[in-house]
C-alpha positions in Angstrom: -22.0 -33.4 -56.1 -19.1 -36.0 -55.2 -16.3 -33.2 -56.7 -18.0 -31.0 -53.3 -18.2 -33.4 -51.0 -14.5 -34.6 -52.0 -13.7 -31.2 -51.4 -15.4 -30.7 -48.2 -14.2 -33.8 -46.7 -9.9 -33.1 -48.1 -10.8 -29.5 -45.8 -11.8 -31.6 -43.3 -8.9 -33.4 -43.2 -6.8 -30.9 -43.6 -8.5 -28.6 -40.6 -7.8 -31.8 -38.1 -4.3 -31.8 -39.4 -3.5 -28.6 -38.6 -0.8 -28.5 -35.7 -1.8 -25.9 -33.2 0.8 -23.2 -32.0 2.6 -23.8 -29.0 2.0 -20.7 -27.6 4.3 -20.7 -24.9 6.8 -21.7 -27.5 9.7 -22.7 -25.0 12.7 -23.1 -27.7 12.1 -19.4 -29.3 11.6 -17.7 -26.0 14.2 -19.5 -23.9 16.9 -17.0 -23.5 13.9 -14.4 -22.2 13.1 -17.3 -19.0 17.0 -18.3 -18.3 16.8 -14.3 -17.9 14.0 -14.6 -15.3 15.7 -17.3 -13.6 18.2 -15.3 -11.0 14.7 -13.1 -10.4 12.9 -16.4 -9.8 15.9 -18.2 -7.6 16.5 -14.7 -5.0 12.6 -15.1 -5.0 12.1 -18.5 -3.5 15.8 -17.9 -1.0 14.7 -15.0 0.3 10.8 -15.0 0.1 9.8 -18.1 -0.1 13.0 -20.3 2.3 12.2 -17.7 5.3 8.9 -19.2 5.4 10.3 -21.9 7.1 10.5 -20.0 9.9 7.0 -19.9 10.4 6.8 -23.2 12.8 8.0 -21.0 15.3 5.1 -19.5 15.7 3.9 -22.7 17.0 6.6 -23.9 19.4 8.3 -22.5 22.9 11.3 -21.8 20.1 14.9 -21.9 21.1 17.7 -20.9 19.0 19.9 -23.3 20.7 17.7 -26.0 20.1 16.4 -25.5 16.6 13.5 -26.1 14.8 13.0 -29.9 15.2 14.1 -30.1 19.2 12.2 -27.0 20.6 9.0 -28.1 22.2 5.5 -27.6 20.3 2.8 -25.6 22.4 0.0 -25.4 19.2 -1.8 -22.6 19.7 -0.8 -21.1 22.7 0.6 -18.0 21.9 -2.2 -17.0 19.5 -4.3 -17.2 22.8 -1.7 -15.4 24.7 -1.9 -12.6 21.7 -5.6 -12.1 21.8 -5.6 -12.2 25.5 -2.9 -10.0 26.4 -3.7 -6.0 26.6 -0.6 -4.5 24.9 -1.6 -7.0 21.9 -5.2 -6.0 21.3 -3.8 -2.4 21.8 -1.3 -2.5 19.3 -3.9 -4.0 17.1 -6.5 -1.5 17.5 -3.6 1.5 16.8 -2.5 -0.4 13.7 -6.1 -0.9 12.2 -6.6 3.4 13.2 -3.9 4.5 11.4 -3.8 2.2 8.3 -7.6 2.9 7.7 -7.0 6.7 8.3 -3.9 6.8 6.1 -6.2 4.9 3.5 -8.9 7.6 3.4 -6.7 10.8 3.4 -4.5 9.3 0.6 -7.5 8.9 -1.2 -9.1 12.1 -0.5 -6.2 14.7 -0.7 -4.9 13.1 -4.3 -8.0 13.4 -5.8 -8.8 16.9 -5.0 -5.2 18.2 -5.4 -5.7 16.1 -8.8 -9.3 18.0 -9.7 -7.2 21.5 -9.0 -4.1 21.3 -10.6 -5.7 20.0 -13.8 -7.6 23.5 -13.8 -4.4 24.9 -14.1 -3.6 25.9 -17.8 -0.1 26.8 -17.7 1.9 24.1 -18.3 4.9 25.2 -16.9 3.6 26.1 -13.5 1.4 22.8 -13.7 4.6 20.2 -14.1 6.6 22.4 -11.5 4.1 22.1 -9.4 3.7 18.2 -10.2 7.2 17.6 -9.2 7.5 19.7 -6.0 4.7 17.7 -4.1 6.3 14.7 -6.0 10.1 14.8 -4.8 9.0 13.5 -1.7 7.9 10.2 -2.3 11.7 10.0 -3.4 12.9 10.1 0.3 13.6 7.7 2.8 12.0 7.8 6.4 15.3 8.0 8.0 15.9 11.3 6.2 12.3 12.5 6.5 12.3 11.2 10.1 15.2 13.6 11.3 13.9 16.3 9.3 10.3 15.9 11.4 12.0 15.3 14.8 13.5 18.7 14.2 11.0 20.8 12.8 8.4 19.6 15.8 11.2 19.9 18.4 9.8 21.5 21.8 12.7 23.3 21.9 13.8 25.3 18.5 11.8 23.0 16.2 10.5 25.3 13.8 6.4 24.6 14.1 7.2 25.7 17.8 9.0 28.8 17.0 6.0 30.0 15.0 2.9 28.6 16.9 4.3 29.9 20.4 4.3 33.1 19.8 1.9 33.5 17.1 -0.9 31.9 19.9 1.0 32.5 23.2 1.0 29.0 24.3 3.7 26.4 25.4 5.2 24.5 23.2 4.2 21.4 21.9 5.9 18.0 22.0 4.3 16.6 19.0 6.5 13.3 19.0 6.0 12.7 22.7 2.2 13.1 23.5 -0.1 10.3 22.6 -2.6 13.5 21.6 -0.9 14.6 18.4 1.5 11.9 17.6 -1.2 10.1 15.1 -2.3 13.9 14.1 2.3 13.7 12.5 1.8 10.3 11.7 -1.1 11.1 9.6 0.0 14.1 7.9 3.7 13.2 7.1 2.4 10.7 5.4 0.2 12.5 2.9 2.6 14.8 2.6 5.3 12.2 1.3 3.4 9.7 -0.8 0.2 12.2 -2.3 2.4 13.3 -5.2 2.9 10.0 -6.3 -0.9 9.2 -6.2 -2.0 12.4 -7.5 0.2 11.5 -11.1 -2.1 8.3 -10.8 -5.3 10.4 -10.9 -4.5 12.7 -13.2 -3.8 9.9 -15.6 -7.0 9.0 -15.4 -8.3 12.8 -16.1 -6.1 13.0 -19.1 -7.5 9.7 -20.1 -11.2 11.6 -20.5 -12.8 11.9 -23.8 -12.6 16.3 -24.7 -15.8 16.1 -26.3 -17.8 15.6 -23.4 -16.1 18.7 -21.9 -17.3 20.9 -24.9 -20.6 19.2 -24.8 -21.2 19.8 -21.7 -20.0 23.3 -22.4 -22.4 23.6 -24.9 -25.2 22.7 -22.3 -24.1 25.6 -20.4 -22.5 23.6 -17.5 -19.9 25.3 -15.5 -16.3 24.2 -14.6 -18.0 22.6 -11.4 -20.8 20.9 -13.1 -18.3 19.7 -15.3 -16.3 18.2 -12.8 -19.3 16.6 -10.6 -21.1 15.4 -13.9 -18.0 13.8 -15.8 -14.6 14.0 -14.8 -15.3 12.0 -11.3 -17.9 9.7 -12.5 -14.7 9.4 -15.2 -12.3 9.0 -12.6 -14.6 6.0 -10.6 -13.1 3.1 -12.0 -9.5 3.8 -10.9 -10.6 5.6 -7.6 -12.3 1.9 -6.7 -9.2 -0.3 -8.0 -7.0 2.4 -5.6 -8.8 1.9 -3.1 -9.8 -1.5 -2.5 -6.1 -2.4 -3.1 -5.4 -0.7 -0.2 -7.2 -2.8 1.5 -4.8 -5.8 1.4 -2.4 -3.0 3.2 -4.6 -2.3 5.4 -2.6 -3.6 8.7 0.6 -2.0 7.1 0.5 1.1 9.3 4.3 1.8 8.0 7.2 0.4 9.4 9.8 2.7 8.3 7.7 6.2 9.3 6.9 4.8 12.9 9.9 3.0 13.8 11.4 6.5 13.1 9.1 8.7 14.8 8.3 6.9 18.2 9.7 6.5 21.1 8.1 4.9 24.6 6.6 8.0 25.4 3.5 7.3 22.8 3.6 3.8 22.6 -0.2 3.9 23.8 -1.5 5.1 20.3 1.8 5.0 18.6 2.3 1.2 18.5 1.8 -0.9 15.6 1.9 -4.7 14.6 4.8 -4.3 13.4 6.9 -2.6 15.6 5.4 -4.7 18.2 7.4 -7.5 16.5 10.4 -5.9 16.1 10.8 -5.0 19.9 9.1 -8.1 21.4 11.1 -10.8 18.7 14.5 -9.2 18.2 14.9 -6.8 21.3 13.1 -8.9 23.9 14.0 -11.8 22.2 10.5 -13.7 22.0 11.0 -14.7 18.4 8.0 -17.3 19.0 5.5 -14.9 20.3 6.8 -12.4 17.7 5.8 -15.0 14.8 2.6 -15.4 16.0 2.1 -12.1 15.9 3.2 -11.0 12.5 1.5 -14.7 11.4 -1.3 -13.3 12.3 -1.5 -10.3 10.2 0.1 -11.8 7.0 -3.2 -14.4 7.2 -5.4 -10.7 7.5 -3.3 -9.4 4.9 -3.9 -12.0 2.8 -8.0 -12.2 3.3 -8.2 -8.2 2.7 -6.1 -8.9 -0.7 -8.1 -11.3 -2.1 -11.3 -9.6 -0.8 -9.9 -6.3 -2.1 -8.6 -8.2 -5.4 -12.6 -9.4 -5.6 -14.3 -6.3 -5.4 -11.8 -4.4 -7.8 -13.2 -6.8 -10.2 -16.8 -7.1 -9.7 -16.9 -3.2 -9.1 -14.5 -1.8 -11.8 -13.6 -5.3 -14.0 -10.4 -5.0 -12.8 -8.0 -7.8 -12.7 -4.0 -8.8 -13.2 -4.0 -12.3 -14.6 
């Protein structure tokens, strides 16, 4: 009896004894962070040291003057912002396009998704897969003079055809408030749905077979098949998809609209940020202009988190 409890107690002793593992382990692992540093220094210069920049948004600013001897005015030019007309405007066109840009990129990746994985031939299926893919490759400036050609008025090639095919006059696409949301819209899908259709058909390849022949088995159609399994499969990653977008969801695109408009369709046209770029560095307003794009980094931000919180609670999704 005291041979097992000498025992039990030297286990004891030796369990309390026992170092734990540094599991961060700095001296093994410190070439891998001196590698992260540069990432971490251009990081905090050129995210985080801009931020600085932010007390503008706050002051009557004056670039002669500086930071410390321009005159605070608080809260006045948020006021100014929600009171001014061209402001709520711009808001209302940013929130229209992001939310329709949200849906369609949802919508058109996950059909063109369902059909090309009903495609057998493997061949036709990757060619196909890097055609609509290619352009996500492209920048807006290219893409942008490519548009402003083919929906020219005058020789653009969507005129040439719908002109005479319905005898009617042509159609200045990028100049009339009418359609320009209509391109905005669809030149958009058309770049960036290759790249989300790969993500989707991931998740279809990711599909246990057997529930495909089972199903088969139970006499259920290619159809059934794909209502009954392979989008209540696909759920998960259509929910994390799109309630991340929602932390974008005042990023109408920069890039595609600073390319495409022009004062003609600045009524629907419009966005936060362009606003910014032609009030701040244009017209020279830099404080109004950071109150503005304040503004919608602090939406941003609430829509992330939101959109962070419901990928988890909905589909257990989550980065850290």
């Amino acid at each position: 009896m005291n041979l097992q409890t000498g025992t039990v107690k030297k286990q004891v002793i030796t369990t309390k004894t026992k170092t734990p593992k540094n599991k961060w382990n700095l001296k093994k692992n410190w070439p891998l962070h001196l590698l992260l540093l540069p990432a971490v220094i251009i990081a905090i210069i050129f995210q985080y040291g801009p931020m600085v920049g932010l007390v503008m948004a706050f002051q009557n600013y004056k670039p002669w003057l500086g930071f410390i001897n321009s005159p605070w005015v608080g809260l006045e030019h948020f006021r100014t912002m929600l009171e001014y007309p061209d402001a709520k405007q711009v808001i209302w066109n940013t929130l229209v396009i992001a939310v329709l840009k949200i849906i369609f990129q949802l919508i058109v990746p996950i059909t063109f998704a369902l059909l090309l994985n009903e495609v057998y031939k493997m061949t036709f299926k990757r060619t196909v897969q890097t055609i609509v893919y290619l352009p996500h490759f492209l920048s807006w400036v290219i893409l942008g003079g490519i548009l402003i050609d083919m929906l020219s008025p005058e020789g653009g090639l969507i005129n040439n055809i719908l002109v005479p095919l319905l005898h009617i006059e042509p159609i200045f696409f990028l100049g009339d408030n009418t359609w320009f949301r209509f391109v905005v819209i669809v030149s958009d899908i058309w770049k960036e749905f290759g790249f989300n259709t790969i993500v989707f058909l991931a998740a279809i390849t990711s599909i246990n077979p057997n529930m495909y022949e089972a199903a088969l088995m139970d006499g259920a159609n290619r159809w059934k098949q794909t209502i009954y399994i392979t989008l209540p499969a696909m759920l998960p990653i259509i929910i994390v998809v799109g309630t991340l977008s929602l932390g974008g969801i005042l990023n109408a695109g920069f890039d595609q609209i600073f390319n495409l408009y022009n004062p003609l369709v600045y009524e629907t046209g419009d966005i936060i940020d362009t606003y910014v770029y032609r009030v701040g560095l244009q017209n020279g307003d830099f404080s109004y202009a950071t109150a503005v794009g304040l503004f919608r980094s602090l939406i941003s931000f609430v829509l992330v988190v939101v959109g962070y919180w419901l990928a988890y609670k909905i589909a257990k999704y989550r980065i850290f």
